[in-house]
Backbone atoms as SQL, in Angstrom:
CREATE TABLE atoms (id INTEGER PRIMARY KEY, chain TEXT, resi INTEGER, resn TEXT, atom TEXT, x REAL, y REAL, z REAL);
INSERT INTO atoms VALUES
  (1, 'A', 1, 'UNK', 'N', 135.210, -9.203, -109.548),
  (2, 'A', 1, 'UNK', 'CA', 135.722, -8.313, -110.563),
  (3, 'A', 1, 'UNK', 'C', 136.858, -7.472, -109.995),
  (4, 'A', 2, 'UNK', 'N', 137.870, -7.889, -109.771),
  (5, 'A', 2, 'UNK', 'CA', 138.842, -7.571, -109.460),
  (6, 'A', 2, 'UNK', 'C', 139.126, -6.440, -108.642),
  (7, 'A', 3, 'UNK', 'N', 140.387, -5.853, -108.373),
  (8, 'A', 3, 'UNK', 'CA', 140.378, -5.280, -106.659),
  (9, 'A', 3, 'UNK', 'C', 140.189, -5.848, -105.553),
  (10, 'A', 4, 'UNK', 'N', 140.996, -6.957, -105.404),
  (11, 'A', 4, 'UNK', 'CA', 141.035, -7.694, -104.045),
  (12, 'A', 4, 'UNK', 'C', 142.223, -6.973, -103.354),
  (13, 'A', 5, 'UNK', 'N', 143.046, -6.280, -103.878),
  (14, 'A', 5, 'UNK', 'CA', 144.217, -5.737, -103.041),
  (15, 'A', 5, 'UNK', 'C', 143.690, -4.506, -103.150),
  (16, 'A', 6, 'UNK', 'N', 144.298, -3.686, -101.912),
  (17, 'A', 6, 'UNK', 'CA', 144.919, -2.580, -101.711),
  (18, 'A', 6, 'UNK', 'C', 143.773, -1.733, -100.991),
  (19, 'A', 7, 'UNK', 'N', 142.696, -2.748, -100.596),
  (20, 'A', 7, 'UNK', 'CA', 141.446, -2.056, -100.025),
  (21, 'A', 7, 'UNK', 'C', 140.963, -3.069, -98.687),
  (22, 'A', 8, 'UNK', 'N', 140.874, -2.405, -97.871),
  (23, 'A', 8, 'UNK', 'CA', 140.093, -3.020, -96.704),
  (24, 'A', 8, 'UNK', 'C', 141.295, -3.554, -95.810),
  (25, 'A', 9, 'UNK', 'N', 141.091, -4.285, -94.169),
  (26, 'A', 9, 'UNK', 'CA', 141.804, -4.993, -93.690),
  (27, 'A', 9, 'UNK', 'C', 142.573, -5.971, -93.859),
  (28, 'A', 10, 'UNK', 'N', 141.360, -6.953, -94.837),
  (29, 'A', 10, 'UNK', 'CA', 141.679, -8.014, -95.110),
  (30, 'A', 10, 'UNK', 'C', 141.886, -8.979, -96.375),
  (31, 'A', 11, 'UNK', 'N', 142.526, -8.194, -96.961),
  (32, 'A', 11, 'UNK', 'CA', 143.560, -8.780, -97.978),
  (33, 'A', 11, 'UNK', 'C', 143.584, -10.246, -98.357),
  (34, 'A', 12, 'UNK', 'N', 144.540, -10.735, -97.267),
  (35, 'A', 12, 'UNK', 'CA', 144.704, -12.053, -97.417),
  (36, 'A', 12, 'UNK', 'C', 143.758, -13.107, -97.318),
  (37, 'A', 13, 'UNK', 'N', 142.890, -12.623, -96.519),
  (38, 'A', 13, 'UNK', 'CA', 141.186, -13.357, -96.387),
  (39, 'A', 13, 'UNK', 'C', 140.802, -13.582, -97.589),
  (40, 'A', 14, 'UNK', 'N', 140.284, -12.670, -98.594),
  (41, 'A', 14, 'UNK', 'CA', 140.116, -12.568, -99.536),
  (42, 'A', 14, 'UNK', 'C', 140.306, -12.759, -100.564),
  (43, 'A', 15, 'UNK', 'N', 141.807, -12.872, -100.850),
  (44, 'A', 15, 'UNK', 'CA', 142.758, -13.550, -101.833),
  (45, 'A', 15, 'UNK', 'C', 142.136, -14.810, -101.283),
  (46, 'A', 16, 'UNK', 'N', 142.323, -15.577, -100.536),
  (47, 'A', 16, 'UNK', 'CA', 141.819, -17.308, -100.269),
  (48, 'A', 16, 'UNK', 'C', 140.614, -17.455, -100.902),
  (49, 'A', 17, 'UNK', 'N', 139.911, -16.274, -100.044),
  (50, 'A', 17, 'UNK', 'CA', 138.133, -16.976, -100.540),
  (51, 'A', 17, 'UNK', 'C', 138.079, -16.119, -102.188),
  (52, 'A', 18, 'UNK', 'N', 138.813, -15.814, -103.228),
  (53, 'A', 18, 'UNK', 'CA', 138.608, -16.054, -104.104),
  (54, 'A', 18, 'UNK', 'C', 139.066, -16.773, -104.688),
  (55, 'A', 19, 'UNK', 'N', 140.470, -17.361, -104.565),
  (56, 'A', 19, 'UNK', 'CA', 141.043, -18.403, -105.078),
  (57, 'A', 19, 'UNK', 'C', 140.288, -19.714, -105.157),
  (58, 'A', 20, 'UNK', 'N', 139.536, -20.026, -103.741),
  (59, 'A', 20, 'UNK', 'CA', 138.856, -21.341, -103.211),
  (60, 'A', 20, 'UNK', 'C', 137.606, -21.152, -104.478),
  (61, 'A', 21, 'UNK', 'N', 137.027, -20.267, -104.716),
  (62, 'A', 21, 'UNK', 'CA', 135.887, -20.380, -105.157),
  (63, 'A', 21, 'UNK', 'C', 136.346, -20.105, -106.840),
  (64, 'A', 22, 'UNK', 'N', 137.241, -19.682, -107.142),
  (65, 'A', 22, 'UNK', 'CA', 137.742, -19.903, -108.641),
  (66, 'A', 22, 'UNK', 'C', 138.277, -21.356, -108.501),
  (67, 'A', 23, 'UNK', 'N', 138.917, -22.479, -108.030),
  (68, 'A', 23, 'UNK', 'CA', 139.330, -23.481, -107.869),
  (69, 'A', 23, 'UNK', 'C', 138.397, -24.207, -108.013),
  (70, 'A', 24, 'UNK', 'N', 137.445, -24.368, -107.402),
  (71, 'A', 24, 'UNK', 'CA', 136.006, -25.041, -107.057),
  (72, 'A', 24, 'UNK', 'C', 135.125, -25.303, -108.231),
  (73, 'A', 25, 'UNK', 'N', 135.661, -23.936, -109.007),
  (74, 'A', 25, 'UNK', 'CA', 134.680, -23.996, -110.092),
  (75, 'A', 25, 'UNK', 'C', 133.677, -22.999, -110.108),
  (76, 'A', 26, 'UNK', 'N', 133.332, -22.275, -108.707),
  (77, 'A', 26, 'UNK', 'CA', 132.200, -21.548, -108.614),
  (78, 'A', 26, 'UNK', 'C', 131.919, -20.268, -108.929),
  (79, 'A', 27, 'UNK', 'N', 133.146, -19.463, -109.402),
  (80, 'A', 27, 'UNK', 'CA', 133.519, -18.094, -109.575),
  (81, 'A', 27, 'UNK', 'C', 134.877, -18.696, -110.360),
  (82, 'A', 28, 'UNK', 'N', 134.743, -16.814, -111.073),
  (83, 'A', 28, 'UNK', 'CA', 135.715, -16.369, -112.246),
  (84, 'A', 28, 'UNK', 'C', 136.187, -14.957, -111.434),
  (85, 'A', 29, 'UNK', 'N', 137.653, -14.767, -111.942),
  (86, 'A', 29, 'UNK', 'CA', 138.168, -13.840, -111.424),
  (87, 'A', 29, 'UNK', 'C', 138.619, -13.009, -112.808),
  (88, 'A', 30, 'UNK', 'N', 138.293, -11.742, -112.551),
  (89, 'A', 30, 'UNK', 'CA', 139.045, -11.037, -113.513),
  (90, 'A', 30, 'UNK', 'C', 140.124, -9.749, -112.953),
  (91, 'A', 31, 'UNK', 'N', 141.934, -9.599, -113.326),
  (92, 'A', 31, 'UNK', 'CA', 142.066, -8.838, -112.651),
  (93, 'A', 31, 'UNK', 'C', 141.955, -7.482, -112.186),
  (94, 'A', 32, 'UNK', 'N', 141.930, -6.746, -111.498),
  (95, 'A', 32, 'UNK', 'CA', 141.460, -5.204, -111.605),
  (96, 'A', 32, 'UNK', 'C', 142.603, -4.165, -111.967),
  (97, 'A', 33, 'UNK', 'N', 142.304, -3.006, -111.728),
  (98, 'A', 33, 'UNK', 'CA', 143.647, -1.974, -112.136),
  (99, 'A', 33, 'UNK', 'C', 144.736, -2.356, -110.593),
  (100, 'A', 34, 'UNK', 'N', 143.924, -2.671, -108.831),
  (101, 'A', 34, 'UNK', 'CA', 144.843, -2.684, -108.223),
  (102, 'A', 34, 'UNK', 'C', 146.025, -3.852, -108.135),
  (103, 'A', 35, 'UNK', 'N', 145.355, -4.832, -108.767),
  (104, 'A', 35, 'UNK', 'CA', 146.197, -6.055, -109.154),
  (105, 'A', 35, 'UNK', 'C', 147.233, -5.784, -110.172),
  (106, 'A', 36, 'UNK', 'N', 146.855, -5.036, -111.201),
  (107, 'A', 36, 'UNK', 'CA', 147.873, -5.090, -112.585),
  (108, 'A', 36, 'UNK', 'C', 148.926, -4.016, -111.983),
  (109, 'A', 37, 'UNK', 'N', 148.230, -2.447, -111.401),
  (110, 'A', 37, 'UNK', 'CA', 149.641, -1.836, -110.889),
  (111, 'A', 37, 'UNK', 'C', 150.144, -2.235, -110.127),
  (112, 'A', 38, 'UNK', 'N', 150.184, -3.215, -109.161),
  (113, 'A', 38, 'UNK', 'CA', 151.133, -4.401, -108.221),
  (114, 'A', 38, 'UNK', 'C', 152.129, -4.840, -108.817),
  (115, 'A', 39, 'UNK', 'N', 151.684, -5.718, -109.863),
  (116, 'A', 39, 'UNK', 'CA', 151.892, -6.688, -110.817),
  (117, 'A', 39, 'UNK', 'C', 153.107, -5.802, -110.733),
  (118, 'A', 40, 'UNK', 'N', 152.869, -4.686, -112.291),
  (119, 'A', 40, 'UNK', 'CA', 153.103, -3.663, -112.802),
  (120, 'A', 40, 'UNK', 'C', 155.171, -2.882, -111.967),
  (121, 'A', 41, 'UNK', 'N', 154.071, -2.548, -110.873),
  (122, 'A', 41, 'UNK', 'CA', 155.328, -2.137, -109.851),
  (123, 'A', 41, 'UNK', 'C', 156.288, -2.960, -109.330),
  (124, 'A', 42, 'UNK', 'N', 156.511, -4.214, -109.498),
  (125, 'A', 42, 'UNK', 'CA', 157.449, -5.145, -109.729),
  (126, 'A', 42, 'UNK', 'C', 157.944, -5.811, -110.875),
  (127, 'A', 43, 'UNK', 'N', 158.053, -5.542, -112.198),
  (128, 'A', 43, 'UNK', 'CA', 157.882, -6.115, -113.271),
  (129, 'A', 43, 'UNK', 'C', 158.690, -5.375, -113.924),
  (130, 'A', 44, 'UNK', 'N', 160.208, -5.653, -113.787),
  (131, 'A', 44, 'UNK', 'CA', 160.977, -4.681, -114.685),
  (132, 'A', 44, 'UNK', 'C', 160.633, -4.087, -116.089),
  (133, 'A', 45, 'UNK', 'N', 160.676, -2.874, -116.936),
  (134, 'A', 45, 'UNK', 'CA', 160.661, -2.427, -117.599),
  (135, 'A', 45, 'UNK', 'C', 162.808, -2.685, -118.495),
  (136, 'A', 46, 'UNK', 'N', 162.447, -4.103, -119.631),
  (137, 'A', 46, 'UNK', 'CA', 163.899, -3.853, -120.013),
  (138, 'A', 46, 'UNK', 'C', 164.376, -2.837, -120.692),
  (139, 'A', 47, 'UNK', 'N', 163.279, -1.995, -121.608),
  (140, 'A', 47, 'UNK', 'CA', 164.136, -1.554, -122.546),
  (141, 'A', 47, 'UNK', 'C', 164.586, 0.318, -122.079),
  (142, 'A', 48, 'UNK', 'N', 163.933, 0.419, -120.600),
  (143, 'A', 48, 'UNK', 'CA', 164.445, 1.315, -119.709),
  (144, 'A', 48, 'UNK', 'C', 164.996, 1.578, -118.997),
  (145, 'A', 49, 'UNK', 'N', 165.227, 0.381, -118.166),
  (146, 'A', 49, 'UNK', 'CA', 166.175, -0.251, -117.214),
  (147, 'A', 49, 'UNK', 'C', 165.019, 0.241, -115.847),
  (148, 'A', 50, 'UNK', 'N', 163.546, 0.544, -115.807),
  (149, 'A', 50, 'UNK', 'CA', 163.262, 0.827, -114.718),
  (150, 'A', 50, 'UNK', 'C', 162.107, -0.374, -114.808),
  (151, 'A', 51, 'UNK', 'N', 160.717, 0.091, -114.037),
  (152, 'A', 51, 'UNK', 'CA', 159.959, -0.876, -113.608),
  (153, 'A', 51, 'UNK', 'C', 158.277, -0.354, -115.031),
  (154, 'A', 52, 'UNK', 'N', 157.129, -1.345, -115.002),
  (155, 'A', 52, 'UNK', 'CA', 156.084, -0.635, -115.786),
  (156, 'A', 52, 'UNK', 'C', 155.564, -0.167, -114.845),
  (157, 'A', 53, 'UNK', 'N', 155.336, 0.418, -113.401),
  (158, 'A', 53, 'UNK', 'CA', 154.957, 1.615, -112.841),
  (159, 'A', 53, 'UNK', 'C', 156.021, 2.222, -112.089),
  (160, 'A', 54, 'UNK', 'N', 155.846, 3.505, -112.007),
  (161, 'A', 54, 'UNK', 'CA', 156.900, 3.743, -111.476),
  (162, 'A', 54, 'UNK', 'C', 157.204, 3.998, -109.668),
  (163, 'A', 55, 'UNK', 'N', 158.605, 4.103, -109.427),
  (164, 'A', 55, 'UNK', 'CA', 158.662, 4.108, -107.595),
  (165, 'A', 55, 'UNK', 'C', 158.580, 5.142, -107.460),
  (166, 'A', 56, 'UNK', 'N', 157.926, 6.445, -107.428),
  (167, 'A', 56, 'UNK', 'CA', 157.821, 7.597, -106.761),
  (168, 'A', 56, 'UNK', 'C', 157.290, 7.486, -105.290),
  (169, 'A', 57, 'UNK', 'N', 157.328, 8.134, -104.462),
  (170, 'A', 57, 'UNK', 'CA', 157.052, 8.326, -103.480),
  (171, 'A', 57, 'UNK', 'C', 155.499, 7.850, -102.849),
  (172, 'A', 58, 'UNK', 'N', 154.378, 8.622, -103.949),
  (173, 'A', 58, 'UNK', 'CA', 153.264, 7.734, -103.791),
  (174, 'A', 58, 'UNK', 'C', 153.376, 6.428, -104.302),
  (175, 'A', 59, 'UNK', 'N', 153.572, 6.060, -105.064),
  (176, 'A', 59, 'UNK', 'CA', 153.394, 4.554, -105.177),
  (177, 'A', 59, 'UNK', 'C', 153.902, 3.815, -104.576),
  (178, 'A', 60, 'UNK', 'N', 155.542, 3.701, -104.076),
  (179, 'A', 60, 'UNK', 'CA', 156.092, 3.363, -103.090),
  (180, 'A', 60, 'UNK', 'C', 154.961, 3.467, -101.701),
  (181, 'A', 61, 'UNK', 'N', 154.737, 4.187, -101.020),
  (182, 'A', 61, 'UNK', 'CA', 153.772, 4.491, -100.158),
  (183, 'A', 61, 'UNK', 'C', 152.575, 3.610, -100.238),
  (184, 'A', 62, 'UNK', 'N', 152.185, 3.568, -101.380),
  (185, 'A', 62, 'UNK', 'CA', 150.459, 2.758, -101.873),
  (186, 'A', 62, 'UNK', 'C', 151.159, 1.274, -101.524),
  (187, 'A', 63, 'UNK', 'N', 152.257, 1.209, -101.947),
  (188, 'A', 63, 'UNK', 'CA', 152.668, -0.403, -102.079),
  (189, 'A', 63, 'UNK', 'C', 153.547, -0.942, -100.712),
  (190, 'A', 64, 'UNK', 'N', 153.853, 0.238, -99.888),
  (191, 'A', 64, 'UNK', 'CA', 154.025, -0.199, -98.471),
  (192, 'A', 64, 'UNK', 'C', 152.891, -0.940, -97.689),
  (193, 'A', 65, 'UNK', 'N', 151.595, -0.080, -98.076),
  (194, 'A', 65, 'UNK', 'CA', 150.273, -0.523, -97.403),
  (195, 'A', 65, 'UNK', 'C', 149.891, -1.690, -97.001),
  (196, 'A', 66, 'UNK', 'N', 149.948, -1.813, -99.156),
  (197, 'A', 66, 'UNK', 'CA', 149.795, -3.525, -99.390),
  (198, 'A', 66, 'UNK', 'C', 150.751, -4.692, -98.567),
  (199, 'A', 67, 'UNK', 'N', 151.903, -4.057, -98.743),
  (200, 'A', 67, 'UNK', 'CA', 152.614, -5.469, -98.251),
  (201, 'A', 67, 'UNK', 'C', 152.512, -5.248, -96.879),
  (202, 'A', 68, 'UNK', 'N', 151.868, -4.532, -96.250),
  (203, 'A', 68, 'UNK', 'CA', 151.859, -4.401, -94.213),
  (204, 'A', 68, 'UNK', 'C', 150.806, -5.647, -94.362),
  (205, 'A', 69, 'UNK', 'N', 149.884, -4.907, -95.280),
  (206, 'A', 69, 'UNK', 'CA', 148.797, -5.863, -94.902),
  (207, 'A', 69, 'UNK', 'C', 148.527, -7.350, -95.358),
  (208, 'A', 70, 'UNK', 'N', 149.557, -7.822, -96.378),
  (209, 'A', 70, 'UNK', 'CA', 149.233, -9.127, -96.411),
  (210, 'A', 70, 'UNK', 'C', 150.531, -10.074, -96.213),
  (211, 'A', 71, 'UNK', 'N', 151.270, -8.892, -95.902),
  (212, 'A', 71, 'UNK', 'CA', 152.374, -9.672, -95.216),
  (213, 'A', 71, 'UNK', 'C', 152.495, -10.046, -93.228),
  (214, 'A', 72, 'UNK', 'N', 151.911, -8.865, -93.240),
  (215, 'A', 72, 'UNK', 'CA', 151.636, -8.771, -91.803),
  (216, 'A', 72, 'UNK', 'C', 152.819, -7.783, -91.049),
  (217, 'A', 73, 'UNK', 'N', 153.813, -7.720, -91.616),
  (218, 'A', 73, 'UNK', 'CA', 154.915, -7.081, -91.184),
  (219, 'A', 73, 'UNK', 'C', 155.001, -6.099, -91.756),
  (220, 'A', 74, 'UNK', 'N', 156.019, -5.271, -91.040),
  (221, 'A', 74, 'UNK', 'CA', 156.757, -4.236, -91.527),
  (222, 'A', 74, 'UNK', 'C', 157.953, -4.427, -92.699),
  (223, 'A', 75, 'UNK', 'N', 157.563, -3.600, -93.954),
  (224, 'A', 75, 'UNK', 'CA', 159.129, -4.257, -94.641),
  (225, 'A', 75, 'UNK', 'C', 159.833, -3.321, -94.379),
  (226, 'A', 76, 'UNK', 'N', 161.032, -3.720, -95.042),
  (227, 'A', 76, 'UNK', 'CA', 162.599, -3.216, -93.925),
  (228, 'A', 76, 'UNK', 'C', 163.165, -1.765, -94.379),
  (229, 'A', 77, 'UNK', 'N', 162.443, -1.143, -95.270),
  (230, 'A', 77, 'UNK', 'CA', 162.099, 0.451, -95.213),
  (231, 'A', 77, 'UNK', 'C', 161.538, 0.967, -94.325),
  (232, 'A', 78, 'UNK', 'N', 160.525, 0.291, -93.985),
  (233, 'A', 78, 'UNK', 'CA', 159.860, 0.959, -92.818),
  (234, 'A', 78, 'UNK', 'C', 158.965, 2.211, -93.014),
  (235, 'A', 79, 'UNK', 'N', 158.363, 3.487, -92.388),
  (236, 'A', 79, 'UNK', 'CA', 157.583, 4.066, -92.504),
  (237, 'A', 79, 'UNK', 'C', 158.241, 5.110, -91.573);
């Protein structure tokens, strides 16, 4: 039940072993709020010209986290 991002070490672990087991047949995924504001925070907004969440400082910040951790790297903002 959704919230595979933005919690714990291991991210990307997780994304697999739910994918494998929604693939399989054996599990259903539904997404959570940390999936949709991801989504969300990349997903231009047209008729504003901005995004459907917005880049303030915390969210920017929340969404640095994410991508350390399932990217493995640093992105090129940096911290």
């Amino acid at each position: 039940m959704g919230d595979f991002i933005d919690r714990g070490p291991k991210i990307r672990e997780t994304l697999h072993l739910v994918r494998d087991m929604v693939e399989s047949g054996n599990a259903l995924s539904v997404m959570g709020n940390h999936e949709f504001n991801a989504i969300s925070f990349h997903t231009p907004h047209t008729e504003n010209g901005g995004f459907f969440r917005d880049h303030t400082i915390k969210e920017i910040n929340q969404h640095i986290d994410f991508l350390i951790r399932i990217t493995r790297v640093l992105p090129a903002i940096g911290r």
